[in-house]
C-alpha positions as CSV (number, residue, x, y, z in Angstrom):
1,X,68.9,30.3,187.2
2,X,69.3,30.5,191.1
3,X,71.1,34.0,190.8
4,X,68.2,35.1,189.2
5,X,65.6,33.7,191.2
6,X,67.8,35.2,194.4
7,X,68.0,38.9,192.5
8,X,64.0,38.7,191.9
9,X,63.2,38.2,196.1
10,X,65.7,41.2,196.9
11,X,62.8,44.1,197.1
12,X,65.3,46.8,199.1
13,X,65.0,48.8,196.5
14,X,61.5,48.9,195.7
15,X,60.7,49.6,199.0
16,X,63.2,52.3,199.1
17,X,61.6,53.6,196.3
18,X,58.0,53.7,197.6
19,X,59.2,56.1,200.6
20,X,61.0,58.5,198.9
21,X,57.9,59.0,196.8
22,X,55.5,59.0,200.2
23,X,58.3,61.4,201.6
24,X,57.9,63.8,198.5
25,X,54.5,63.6,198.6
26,X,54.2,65.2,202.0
27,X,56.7,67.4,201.3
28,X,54.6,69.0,198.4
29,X,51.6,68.9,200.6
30,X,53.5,70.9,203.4
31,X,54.9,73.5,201.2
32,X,51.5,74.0,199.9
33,X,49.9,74.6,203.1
34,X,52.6,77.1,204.0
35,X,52.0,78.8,201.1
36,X,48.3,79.1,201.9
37,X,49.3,80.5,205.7
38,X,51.0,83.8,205.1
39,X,47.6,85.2,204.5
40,X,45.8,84.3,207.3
41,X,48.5,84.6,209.9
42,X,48.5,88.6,208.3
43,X,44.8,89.0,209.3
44,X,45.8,87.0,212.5
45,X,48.1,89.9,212.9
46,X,45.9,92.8,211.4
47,X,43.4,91.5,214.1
48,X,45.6,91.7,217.1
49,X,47.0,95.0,216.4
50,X,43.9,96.6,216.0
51,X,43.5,96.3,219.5
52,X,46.4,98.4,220.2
C-alpha cells in the first residue's frame, strides 16, 4: 500500500507531458504564421522594387 501511495505523488511525468503538448502547440502556431508570411513579404518586396 505505501508503494502505491509513493507511485501516485510522483507527477514527473505528467508534468513532462503537459509541456511537450504546450511545446507542440506553439510549434503549430509558428509554422502557421510562416506559412501565412511568404505572401506578404512578396508584396513587401514587389513594393520596394518598384522603386527601382
Amino acid at each position: 500500500m505505501k508503494k502505491r501511495f509513493l507511485f501516485s505523488k510522483n507527477e514527473d511525468g505528467a508534468t513532462a507531458i503537459e509541456y511537450a503538448f504546450i511545446a507542440s502547440i506553439v510549434g503549430v502556431g509558428i509554422i502557421s504564421g510562416l506559412q501565412l508570411l511568404p505572401p506578404a513579404l512578396n508584396a513587401v518586396f514587389a513594393e520596394v522594387a518598384s522603386y527601382f
